[in-house]
C-alpha positions as CSV (number, residue, x, y, z in Angstrom):
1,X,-30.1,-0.4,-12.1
2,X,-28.9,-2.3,-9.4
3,X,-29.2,-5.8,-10.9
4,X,-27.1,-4.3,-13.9
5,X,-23.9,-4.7,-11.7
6,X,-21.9,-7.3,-12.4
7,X,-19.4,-8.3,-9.4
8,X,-16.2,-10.5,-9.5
9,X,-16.8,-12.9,-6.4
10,X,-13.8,-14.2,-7.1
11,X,-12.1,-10.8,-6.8
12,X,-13.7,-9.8,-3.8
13,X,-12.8,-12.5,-2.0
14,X,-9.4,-13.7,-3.3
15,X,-8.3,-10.4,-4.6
16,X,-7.1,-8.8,-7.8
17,X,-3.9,-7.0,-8.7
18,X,-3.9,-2.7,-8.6
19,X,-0.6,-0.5,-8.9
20,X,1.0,1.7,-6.9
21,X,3.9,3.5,-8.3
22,X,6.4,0.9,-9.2
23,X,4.5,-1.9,-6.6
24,X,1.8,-4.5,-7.5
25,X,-0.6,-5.0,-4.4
26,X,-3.1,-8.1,-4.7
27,X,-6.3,-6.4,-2.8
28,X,-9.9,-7.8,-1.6
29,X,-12.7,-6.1,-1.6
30,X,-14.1,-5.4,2.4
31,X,-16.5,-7.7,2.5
32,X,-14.4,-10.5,1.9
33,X,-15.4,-13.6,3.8
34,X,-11.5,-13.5,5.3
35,X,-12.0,-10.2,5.9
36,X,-15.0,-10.4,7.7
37,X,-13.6,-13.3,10.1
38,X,-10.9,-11.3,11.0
39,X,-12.6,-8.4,12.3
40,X,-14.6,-10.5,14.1
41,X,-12.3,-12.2,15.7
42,X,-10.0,-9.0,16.8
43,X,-13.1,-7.2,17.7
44,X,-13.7,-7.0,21.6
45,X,-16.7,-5.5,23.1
46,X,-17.3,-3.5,19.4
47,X,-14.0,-1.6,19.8
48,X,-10.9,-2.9,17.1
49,X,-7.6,-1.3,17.7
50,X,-5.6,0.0,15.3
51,X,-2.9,-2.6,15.5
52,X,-5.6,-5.3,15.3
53,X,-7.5,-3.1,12.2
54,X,-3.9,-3.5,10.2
55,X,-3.9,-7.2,11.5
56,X,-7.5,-8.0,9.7
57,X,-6.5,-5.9,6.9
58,X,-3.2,-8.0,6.6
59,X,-5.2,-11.0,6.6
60,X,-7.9,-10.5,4.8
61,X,-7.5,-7.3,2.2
62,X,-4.3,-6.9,1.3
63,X,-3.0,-10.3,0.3
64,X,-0.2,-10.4,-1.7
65,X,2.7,-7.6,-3.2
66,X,4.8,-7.2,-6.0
67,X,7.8,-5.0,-6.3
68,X,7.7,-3.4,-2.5
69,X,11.7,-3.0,-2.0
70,X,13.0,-2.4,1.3
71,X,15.0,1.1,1.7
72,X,18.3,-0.7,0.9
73,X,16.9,-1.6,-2.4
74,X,16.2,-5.3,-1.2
75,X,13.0,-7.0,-2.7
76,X,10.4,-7.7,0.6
77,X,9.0,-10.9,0.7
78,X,5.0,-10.3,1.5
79,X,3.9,-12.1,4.8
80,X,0.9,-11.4,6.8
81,X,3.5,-9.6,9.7
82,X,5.1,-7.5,6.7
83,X,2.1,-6.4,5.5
84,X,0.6,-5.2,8.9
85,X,3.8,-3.6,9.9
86,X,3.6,-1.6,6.5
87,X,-0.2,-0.7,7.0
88,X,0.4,-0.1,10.3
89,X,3.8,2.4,9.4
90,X,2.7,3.8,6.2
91,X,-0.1,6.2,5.9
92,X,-0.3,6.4,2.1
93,X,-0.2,2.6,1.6
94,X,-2.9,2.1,4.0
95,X,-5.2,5.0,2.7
96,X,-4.7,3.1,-0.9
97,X,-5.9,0.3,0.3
98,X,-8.5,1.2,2.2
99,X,-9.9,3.2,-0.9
100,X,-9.3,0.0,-3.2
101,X,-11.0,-2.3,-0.9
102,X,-13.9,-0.2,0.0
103,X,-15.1,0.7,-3.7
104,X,-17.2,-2.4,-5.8
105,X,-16.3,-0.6,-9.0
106,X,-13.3,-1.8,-8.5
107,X,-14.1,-5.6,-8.4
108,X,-16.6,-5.1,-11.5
109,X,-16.4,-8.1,-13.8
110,X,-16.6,-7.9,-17.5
């Protein structure tokens, strides 16, 4: 039943931690308030570009990082820039997050 679901507000809008290989990413759910202001305010005429989509994302989905090393081995700092240049570069990191952010069983409470 429907009203049987039991969602983590808090996790939808502030995030909570999933793993990716050796990396920790701190993920919202979609309809994240942040989220939703975001894509609003990138959104002209209905049409988002891509660069803009990885912006919103950045700013309100995926909102932290643990563990994401650089090629040289270097630990990388997460910033809002970072994290849309990494969406916006990496196909498998965006595709993971995308998944994460779109499912509510993943921001089920106990």
């Amino acid at each position: 039943m429907l009203n049987n679901i039991n969602i983590d507000d808090d996790a939808i809008n502030n995030g909570k931690w999933f793993k990716l290989g050796k990396t920790k990413l701190k993920i919202a759910h979609v309809s994240s308030r942040r989220f939703k202001k975001a894509v609003s305010e990138k959104t002209k005429d209905g049409v988002i570009s891509v660069n803009d989509a990885c912006k919103a994302m950045a700013e309100g989905v995926l909102l932290d990082w643990k563990s994401v090393k650089h090629i040289d081995g270097k630990n990388v700092m997460y910033t809002v820039d970072m994290a849309t240049y990494a969406l916006l570069t990496n196909a498998m990191l965006r595709e993971f997050v995308e998944k994460i952010s779109a499912d509510f069983k993943n921001f089920e409470g106990v």
